[in-house]
LUMDRENLUM-435886 format. One record per residue: residue in one letter; z, x, y of N, C-alpha, C in turn. Coordinates in steps of 0.05 Angstrom, whole numbers, plus 32768, in hexadecimal, padded with zeros to 4 digits. Layout:
<r><res>A</res><n_Z>Z</n_Z><n_X>X</n_X><n_Y>Y</n_Y><ca_Z>Z</ca_Z><ca_X>X</ca_X><ca_Y>Y</ca_Y><c_Z>Z</c_Z><c_X>X</c_X><c_Y>Y</c_Y></r>
...
***
This chain:
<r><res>X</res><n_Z>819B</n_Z><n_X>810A</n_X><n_Y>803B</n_Y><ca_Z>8185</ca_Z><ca_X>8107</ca_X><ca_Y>8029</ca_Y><c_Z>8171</c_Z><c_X>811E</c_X><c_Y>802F</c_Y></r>
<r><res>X</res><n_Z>8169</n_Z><n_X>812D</n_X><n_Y>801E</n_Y><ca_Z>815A</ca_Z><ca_X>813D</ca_X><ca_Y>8023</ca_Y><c_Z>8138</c_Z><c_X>813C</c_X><c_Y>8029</c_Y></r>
<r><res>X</res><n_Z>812A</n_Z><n_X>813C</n_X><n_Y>8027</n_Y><ca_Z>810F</ca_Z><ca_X>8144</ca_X><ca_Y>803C</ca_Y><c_Z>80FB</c_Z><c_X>813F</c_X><c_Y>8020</c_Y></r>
<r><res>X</res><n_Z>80E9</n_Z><n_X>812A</n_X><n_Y>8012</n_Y><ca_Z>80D2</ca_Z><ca_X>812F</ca_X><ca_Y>8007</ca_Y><c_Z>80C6</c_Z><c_X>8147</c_X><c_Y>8008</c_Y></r>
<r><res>X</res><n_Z>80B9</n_Z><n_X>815A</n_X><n_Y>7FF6</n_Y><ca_Z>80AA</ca_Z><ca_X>816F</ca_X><ca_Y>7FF5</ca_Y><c_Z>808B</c_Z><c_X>815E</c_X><c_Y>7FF9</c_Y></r>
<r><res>X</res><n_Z>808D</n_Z><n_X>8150</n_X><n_Y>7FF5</n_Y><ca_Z>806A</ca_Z><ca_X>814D</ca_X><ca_Y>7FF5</ca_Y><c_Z>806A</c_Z><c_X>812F</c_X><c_Y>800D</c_Y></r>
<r><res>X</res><n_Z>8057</n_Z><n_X>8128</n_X><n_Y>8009</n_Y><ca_Z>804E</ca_Z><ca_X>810E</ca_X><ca_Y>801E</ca_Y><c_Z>8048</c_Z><c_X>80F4</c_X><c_Y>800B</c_Y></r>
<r><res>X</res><n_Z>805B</n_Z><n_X>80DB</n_X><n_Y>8014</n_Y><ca_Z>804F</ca_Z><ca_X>80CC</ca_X><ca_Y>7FFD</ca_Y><c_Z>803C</c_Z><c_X>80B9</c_X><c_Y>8017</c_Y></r>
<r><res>X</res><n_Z>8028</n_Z><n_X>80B6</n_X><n_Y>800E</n_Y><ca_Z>8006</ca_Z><ca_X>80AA</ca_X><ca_Y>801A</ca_Y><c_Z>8007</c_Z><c_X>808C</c_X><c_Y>8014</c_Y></r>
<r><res>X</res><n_Z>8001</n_Z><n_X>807D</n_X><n_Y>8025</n_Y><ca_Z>7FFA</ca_Z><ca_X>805D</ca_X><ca_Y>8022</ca_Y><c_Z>7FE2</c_Z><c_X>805D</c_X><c_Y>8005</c_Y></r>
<r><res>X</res><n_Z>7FED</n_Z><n_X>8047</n_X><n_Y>7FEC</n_Y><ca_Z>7FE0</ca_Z><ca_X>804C</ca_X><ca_Y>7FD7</ca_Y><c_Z>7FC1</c_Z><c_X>8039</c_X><c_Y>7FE5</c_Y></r>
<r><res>X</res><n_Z>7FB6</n_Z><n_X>802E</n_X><n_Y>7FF6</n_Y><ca_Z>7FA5</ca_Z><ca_X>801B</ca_X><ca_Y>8001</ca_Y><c_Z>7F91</c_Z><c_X>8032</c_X><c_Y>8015</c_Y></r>
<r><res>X</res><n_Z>7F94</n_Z><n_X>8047</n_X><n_Y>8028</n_Y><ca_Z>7F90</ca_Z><ca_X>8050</ca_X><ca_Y>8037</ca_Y><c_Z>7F91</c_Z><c_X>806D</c_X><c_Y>803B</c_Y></r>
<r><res>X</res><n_Z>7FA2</n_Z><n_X>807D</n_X><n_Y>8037</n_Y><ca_Z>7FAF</ca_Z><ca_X>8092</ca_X><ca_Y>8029</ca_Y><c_Z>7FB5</c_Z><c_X>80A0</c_X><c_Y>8047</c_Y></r>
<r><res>X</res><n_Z>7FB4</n_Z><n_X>808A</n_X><n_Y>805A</n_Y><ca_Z>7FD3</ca_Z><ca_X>8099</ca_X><ca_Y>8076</ca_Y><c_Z>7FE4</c_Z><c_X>80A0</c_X><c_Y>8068</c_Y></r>
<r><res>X</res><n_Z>7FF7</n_Z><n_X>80A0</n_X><n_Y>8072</n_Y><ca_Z>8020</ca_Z><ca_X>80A5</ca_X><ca_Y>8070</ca_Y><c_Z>802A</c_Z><c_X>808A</c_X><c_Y>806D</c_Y></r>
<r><res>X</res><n_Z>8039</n_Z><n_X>8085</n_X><n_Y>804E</n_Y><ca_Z>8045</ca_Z><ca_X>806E</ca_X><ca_Y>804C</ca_Y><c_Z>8059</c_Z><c_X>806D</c_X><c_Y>8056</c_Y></r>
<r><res>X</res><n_Z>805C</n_Z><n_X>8053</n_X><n_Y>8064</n_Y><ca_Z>8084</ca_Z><ca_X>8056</ca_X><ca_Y>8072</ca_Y><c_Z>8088</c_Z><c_X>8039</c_X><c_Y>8067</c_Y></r>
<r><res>X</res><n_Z>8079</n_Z><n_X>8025</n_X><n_Y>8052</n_Y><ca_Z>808D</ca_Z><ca_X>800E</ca_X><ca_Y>804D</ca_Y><c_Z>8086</c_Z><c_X>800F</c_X><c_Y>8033</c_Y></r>
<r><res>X</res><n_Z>809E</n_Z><n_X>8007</n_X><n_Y>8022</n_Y><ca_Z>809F</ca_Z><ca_X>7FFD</ca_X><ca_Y>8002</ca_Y><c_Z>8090</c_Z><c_X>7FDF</c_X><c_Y>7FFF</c_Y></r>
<r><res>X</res><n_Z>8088</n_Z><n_X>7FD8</n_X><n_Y>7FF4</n_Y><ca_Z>8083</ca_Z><ca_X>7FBC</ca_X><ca_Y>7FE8</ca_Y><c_Z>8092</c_Z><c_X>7FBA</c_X><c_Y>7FD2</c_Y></r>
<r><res>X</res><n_Z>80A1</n_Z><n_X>7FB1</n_X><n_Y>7FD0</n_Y><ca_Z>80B9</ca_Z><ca_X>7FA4</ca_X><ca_Y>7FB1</ca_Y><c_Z>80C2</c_Z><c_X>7F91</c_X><c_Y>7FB2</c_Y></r>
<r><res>X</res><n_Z>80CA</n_Z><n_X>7F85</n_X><n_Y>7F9D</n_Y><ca_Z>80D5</ca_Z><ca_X>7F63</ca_X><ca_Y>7F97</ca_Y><c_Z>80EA</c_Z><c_X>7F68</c_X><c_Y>7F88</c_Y></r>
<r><res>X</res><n_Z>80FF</n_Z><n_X>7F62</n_X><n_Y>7F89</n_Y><ca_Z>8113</ca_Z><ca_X>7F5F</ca_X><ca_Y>7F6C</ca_Y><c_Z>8107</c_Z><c_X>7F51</c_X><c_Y>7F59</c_Y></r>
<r><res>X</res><n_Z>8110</n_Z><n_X>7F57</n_X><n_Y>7F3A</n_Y><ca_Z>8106</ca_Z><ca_X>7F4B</ca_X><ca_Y>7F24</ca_Y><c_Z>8108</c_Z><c_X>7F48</c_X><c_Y>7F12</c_Y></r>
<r><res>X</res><n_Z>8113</n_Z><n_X>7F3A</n_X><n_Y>7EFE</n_Y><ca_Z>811B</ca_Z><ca_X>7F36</ca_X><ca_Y>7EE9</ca_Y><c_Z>8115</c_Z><c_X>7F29</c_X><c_Y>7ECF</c_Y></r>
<r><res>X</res><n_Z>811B</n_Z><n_X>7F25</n_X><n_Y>7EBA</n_Y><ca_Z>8110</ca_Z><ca_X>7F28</ca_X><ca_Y>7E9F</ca_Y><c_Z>8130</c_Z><c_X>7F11</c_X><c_Y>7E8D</c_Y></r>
<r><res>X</res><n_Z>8140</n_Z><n_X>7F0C</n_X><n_Y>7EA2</n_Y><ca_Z>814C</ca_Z><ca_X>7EFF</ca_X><ca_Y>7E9C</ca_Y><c_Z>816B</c_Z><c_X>7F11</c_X><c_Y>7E90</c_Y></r>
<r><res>X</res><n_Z>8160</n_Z><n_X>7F2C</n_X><n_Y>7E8B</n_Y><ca_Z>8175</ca_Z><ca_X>7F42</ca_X><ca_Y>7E7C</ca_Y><c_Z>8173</c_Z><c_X>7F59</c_X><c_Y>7E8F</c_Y></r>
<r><res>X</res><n_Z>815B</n_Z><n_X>7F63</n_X><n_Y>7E97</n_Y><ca_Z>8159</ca_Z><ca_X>7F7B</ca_X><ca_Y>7E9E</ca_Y><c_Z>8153</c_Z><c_X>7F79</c_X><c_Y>7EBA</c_Y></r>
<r><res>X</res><n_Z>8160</n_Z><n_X>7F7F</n_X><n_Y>7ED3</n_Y><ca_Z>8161</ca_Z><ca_X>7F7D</ca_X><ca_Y>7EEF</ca_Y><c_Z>8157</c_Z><c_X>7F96</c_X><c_Y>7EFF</c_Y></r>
<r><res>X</res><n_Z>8144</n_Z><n_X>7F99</n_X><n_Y>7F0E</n_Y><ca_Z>8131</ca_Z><ca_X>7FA7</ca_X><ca_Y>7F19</ca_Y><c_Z>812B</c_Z><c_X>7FA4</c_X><c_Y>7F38</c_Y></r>
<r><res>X</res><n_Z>8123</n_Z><n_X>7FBA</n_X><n_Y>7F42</n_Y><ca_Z>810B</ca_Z><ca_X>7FB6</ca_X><ca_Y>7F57</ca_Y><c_Z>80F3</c_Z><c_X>7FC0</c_X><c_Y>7F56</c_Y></r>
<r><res>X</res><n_Z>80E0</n_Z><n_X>7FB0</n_X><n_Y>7F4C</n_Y><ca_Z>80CC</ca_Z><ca_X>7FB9</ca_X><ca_Y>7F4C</ca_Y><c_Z>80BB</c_Z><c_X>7FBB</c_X><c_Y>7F64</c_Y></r>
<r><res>X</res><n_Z>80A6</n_Z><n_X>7FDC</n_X><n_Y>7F64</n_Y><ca_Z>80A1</ca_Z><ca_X>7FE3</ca_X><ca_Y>7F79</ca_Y><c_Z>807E</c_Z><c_X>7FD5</c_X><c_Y>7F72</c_Y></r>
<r><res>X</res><n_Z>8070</n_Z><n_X>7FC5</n_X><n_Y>7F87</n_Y><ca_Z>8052</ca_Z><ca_X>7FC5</ca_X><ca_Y>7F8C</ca_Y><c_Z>8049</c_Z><c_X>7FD7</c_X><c_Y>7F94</c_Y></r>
<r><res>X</res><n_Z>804D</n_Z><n_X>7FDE</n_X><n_Y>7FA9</n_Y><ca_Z>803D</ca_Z><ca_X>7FEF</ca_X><ca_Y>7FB8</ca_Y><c_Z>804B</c_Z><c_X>8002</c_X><c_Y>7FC7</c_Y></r>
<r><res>X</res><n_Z>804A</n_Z><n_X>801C</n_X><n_Y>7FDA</n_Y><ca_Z>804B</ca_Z><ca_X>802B</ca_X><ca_Y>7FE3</ca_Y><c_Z>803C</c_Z><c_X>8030</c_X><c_Y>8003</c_Y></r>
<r><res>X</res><n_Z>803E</n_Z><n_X>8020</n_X><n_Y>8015</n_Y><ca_Z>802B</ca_Z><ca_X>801D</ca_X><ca_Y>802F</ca_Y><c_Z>802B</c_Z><c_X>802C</c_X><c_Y>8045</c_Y></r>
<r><res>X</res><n_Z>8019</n_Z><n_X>8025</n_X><n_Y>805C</n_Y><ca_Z>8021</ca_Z><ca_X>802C</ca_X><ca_Y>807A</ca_Y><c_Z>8016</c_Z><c_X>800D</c_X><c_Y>8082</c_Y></r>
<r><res>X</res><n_Z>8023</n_Z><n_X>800D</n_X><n_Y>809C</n_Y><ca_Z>802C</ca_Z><ca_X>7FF7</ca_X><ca_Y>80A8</ca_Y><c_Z>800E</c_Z><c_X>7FE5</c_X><c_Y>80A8</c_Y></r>
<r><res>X</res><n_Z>7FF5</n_Z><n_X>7FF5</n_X><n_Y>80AD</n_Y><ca_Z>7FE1</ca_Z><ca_X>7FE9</ca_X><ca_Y>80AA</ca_Y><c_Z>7FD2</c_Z><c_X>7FDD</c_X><c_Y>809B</c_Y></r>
<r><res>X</res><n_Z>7FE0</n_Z><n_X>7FE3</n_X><n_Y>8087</n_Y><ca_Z>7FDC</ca_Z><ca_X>7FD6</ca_X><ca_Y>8063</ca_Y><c_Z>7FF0</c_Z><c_X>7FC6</c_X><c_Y>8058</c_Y></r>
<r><res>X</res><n_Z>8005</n_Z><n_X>7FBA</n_X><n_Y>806C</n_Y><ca_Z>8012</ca_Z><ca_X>7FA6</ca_X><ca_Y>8059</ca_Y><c_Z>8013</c_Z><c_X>7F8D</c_X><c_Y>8057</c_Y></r>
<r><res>X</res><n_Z>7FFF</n_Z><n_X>7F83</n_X><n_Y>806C</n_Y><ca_Z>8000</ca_Z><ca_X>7F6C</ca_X><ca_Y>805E</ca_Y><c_Z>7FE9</c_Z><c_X>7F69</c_X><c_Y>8044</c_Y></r>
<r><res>X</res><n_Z>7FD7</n_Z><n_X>7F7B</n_X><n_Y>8047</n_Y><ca_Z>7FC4</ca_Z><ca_X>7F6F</ca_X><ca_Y>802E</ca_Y><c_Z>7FDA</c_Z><c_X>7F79</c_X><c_Y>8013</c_Y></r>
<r><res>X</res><n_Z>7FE4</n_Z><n_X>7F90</n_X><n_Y>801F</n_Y><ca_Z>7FFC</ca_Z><ca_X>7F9C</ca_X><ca_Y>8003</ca_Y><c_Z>800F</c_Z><c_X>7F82</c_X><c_Y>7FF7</c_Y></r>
<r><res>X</res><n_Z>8011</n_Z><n_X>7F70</n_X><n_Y>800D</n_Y><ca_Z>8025</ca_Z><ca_X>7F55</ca_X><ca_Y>8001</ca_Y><c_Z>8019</c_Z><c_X>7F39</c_X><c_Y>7FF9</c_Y></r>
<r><res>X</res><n_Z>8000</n_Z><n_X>7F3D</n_X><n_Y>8002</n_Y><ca_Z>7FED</ca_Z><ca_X>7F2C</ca_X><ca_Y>7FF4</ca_Y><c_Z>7FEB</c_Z><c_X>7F37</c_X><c_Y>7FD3</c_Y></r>
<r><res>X</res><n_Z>7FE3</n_Z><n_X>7F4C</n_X><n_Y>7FCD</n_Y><ca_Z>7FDF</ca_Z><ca_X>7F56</ca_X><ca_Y>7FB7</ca_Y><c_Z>7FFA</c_Z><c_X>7F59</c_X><c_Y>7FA9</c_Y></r>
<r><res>X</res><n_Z>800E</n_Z><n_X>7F60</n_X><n_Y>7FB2</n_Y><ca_Z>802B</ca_Z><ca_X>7F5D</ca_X><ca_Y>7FA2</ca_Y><c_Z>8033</c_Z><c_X>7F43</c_X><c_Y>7F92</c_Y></r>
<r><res>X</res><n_Z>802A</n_Z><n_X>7F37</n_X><n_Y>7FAC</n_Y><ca_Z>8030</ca_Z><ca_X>7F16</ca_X><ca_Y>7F9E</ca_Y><c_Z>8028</c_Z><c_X>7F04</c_X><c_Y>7F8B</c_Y></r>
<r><res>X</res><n_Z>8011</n_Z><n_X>7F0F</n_X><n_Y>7F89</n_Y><ca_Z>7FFC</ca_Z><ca_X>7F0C</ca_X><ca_Y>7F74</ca_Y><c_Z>8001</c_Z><c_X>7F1B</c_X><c_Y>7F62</c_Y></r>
<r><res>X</res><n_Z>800D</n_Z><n_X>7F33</n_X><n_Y>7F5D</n_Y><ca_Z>8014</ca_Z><ca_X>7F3D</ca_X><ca_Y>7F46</ca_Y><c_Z>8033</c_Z><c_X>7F33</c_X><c_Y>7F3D</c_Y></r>
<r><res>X</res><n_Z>803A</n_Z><n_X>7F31</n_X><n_Y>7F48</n_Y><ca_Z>805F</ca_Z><ca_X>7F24</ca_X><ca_Y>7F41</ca_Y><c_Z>805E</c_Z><c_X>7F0A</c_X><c_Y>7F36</c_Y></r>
<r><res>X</res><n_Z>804F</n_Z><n_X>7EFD</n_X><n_Y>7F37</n_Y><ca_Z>8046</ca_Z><ca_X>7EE1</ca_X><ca_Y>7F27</ca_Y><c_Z>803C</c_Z><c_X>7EE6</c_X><c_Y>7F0A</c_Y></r>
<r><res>X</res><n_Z>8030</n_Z><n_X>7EFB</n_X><n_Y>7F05</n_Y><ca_Z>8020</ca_Z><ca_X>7F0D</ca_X><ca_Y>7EF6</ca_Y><c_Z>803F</c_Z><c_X>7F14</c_X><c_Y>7EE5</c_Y></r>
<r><res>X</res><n_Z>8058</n_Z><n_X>7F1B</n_X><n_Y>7EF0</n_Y><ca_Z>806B</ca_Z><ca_X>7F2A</ca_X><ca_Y>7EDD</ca_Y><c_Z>8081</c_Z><c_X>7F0D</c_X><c_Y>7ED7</c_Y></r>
<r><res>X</res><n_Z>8080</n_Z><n_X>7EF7</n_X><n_Y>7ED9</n_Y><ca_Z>8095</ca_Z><ca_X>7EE1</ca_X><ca_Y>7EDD</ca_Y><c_Z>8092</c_Z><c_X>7ED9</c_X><c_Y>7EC3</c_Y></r>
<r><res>X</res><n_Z>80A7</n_Z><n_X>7EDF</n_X><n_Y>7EBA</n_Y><ca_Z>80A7</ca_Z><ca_X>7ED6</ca_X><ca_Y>7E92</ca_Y><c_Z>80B9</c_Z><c_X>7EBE</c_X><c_Y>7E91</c_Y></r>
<r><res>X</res><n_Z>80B0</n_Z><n_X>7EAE</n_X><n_Y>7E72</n_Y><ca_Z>80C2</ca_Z><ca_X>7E9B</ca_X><ca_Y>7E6D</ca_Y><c_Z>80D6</c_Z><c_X>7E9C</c_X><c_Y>7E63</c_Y></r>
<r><res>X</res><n_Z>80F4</n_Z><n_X>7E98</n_X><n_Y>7E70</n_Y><ca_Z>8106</ca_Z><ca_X>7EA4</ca_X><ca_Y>7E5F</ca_Y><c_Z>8106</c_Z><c_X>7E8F</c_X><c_Y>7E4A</c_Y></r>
<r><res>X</res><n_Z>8105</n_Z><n_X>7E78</n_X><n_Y>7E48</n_Y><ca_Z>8107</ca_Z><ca_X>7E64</ca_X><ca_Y>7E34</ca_Y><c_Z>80FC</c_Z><c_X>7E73</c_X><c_Y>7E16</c_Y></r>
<r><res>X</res><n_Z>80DC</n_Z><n_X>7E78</n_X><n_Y>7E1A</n_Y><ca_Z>80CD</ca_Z><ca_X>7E82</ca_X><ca_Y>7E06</ca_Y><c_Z>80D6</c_Z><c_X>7EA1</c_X><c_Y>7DF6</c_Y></r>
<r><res>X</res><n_Z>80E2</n_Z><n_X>7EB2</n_X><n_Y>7E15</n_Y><ca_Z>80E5</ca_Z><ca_X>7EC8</ca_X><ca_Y>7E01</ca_Y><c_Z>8100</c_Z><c_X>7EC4</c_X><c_Y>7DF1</c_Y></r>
<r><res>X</res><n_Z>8117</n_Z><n_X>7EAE</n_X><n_Y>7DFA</n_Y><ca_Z>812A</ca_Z><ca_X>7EAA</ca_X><ca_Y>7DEA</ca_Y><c_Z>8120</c_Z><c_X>7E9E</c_X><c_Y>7DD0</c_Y></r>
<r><res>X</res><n_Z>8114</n_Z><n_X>7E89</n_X><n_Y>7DD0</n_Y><ca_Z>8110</ca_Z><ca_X>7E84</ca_X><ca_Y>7DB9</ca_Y><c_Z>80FA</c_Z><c_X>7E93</c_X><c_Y>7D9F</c_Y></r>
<r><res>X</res><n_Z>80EE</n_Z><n_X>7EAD</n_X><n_Y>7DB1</n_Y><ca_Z>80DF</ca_Z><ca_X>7EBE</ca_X><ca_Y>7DA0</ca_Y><c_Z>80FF</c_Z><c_X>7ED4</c_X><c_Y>7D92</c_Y></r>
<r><res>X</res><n_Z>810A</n_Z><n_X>7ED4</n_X><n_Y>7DA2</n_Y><ca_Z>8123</ca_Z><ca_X>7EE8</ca_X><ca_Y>7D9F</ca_Y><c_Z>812F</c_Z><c_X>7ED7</c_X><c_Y>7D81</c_Y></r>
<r><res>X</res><n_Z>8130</n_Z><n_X>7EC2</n_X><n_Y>7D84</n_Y><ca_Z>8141</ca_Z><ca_X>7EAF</ca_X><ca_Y>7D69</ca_Y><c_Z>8131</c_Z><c_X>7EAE</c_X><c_Y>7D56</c_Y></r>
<r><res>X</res><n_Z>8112</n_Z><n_X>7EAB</n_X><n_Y>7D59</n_Y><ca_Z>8102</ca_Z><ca_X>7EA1</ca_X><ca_Y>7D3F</ca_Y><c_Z>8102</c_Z><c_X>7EBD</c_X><c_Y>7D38</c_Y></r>
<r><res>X</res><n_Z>8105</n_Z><n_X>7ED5</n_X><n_Y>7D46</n_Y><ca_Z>80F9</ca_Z><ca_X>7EEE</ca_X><ca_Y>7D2C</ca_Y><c_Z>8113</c_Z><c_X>7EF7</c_X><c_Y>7D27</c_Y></r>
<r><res>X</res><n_Z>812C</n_Z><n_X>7EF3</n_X><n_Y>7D2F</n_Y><ca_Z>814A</ca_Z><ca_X>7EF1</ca_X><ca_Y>7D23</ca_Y><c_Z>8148</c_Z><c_X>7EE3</c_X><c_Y>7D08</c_Y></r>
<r><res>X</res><n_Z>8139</n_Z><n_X>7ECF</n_X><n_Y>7CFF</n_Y><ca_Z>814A</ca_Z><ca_X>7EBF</ca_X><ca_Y>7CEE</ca_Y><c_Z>8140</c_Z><c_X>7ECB</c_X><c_Y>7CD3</c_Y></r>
<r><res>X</res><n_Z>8154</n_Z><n_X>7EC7</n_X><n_Y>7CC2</n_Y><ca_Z>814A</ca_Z><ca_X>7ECF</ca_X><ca_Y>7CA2</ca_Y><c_Z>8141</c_Z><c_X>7EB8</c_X><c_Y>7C8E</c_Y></r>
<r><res>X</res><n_Z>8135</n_Z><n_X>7EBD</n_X><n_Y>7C8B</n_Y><ca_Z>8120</ca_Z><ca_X>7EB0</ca_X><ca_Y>7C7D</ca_Y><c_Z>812C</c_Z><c_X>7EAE</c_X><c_Y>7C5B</c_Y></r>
<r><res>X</res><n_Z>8131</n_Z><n_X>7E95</n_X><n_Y>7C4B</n_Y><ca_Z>8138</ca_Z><ca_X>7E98</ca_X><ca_Y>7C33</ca_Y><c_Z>812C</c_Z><c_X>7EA0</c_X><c_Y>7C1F</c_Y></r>
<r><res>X</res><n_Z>812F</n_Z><n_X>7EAF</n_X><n_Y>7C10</n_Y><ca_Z>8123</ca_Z><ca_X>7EB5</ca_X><ca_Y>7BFB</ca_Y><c_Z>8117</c_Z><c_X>7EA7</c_X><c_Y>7BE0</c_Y></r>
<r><res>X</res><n_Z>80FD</n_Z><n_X>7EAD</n_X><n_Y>7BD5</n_Y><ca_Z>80F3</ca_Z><ca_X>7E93</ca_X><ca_Y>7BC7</ca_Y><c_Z>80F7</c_Z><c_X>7E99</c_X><c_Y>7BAC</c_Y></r>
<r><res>X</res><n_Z>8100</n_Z><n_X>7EB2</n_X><n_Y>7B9F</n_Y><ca_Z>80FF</ca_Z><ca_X>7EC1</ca_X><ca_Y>7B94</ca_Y><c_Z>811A</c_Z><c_X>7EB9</c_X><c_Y>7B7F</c_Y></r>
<r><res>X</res><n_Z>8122</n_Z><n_X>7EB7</n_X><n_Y>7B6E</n_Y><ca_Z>813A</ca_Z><ca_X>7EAC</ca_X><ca_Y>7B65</ca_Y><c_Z>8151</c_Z><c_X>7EBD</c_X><c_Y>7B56</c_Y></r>
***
């Protein structure tokens, strides 16, 4: 693996990040890791306090978006004769 050109910086502090904050995540279709934050060691726990709190923030209903998926599917009869 080759060598970053630049420095990526704790997004909290702006040391040298050396840990990811990410959660897997999904939508029920589309499978991900989404990244929170970008840290150094001295910033992660507030970084996982604040993750956690946003990942609650992305938790959809799959129930609702299925049944939004069917009601704008359906065709509607015509009144018109």
């Amino acid at each position: 693996m080759r060598p970053l050109r630049y420095q990526v910086v704790c997004q909290r502090c702006g040391e040298p990040a050396r840990l990811k904050v990410a959660s897997r995540w999904t939508d029920g279709h589309t499978h991900e890791l989404k990244t929170y934050a970008l840290v150094c060691r001295a910033c992660v726990n507030d970084a996982l306090t604040d993750a956690r709190k946003r990942r609650e923030v992305c938790v959809t209903d799959h129930k609702d978006r299925k049944s939004t998926r069917l009601n704008s599917s359906h065709v509607s009869e015509s009144r018109m004769p």
